[in-house]
N, C-alpha and C positions, 0 to 999 in steps of 0.2 A: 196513416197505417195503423192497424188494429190486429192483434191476435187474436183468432178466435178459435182456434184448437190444438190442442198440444200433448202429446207423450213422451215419456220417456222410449228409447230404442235398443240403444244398448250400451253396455261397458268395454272399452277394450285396453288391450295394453301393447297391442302389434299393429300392422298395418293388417293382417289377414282375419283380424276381428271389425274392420274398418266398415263400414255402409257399404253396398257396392253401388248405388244410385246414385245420380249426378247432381244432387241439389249440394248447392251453397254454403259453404261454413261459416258461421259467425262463430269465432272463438275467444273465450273467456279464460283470463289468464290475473293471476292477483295473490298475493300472500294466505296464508291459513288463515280464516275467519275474516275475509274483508267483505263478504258477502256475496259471493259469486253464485250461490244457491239462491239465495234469497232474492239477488238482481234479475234470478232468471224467474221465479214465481210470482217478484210484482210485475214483468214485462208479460207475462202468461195469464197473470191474472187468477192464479191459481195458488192455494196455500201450501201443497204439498208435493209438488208434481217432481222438485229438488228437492231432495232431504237435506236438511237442514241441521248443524249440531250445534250444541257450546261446549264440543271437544273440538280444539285446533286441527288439522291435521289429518282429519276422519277420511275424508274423499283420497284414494291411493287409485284412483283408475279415471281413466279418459271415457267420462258419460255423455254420451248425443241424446238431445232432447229435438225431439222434429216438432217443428210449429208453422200452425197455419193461419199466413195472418191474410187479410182483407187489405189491398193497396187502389189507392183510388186513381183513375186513369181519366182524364175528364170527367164526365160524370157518370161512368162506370165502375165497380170494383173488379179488382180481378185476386185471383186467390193466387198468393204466391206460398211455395213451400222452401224452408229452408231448417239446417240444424243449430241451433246453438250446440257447443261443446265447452265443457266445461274442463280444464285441463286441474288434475292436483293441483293444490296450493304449493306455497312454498315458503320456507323459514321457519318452519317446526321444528325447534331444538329436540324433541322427545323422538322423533324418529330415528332410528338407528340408523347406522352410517351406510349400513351396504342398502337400508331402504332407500334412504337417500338417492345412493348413486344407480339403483334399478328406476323407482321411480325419473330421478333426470334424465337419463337415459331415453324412455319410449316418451317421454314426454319432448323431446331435442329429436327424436324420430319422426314423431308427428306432425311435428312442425317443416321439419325440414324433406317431409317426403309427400302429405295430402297433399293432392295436387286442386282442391277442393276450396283453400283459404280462400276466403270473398275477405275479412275485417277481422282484426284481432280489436276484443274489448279488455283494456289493462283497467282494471281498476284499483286502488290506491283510496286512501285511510282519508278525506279532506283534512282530518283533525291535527295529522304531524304531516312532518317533514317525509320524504322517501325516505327507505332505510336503505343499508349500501344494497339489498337481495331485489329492493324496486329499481335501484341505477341499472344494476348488470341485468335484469330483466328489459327494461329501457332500451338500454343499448344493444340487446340481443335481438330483439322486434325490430329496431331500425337497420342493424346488418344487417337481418333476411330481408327486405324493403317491402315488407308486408305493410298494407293499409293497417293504420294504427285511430284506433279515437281510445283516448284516453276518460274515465269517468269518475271524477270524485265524490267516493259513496259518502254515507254518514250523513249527508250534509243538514239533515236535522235536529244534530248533534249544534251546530252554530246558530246562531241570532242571524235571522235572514239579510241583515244585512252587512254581515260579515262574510257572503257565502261568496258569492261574486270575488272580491278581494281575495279571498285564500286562493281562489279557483286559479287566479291570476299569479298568486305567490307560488304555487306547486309548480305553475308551466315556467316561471322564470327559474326555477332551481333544475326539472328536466328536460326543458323542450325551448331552451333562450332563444331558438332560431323562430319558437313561434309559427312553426309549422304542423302543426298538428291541434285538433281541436281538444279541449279539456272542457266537459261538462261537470256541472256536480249534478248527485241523486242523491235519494234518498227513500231504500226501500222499505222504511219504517211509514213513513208519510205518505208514502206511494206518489212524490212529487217530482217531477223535472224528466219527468218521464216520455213528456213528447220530445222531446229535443233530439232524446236517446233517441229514438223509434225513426224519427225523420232522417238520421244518418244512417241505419242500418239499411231503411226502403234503397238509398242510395245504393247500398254493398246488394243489393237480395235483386233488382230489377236487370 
């Protein structure tokens, strides 16, 4: 699977600003500044398509990005369309508290009302431990029993052979039942990138 064209669609913060079209959500969900703009411009292939800050915290709205990737069927391609959504980050001390609880809000909306979810993408820091705000996000993905893959970004941050190893110490500390997949990436390197792409084909077909 390949993307090969992409825009941005829109912003919203209700379900009445939502898509009204029947394509598939892959959604993206991760602390402030774990990369979740940037994960979506190396799978696009594009440098600006997410804006991008080194302010924590920037992104305050629910943005759909519609992409069209190329999935191969034998030896046929077929175009599939689907939206990544990028949900606000989360754990930004500088936001004030009633942001906070507006933004959690349509974000616990979103979630609990698109009838749309195909995969949530959690991505997570490879270089620490979860913090308590990736547990109770953890644990909130597997209550609603939404498809979860997990992806630990950075990972060009480690000595490649250190990379594997962490992947496997992050799933023992959130996921011990070992049901769920944990990839690392790395949108610096633009590395580990098919792996991604071949689980999503899964959620988009």
């Amino acid at each position: 699977m390949r993307i090969v064209n992409s825009e941005f669609k829109v912003s919203a913060t209700s379900p009445k600003q939502y898509p009204t079209d029947d394509l598939k959500e892959i959604v993206l969900v991760g602390k402030s500044n774990v990369g979740k703009s940037s994960f979506i411009n190396t799978l696009a292939n594009r440098k600006n398509l997410a804006r991008t800050s080194s302010v924590p915290g920037k992104t305050r709205l629910i943005n759909y990005y519609k992409m069209i990737s190329k999935v191969a069927s034998g030896e046929i391609e077929e175009n599939k369309e689907f939206y990544f959504v990028d949900l606000p980050g989360y754990g930004f001390s500088k936001m004030s508290m009633q942001e906070q609880v507006t933004v959690g809000n349509f974000i616990e909306e979103y979630l609990t009302k698109s009838k749309k979810i195909s995969l949530i993408i959690f991505l997570i820091d490879i270089r620490h431990d979860p913090t308590e705000n990736d547990r109770l996000m953890y644990d909130y993905i597997i209550k609603q029993n939404i498809p979860c893959l997990v992806v630990c970004n950075k990972a060009d941050k480690l000595a490649p052979t250190k990379v594997n190893p962490q992947v496997s110490h992050l799933q023992e500390i959130l996921n011990p039942l070992n049901d769920l997949t944990f990839l690392p990436f790395s949108c610096e390197k633009k590395i580990y990138t098919e792996k991604v792409l071949d689980v999503i084909k899964q959620f988009i077909n």
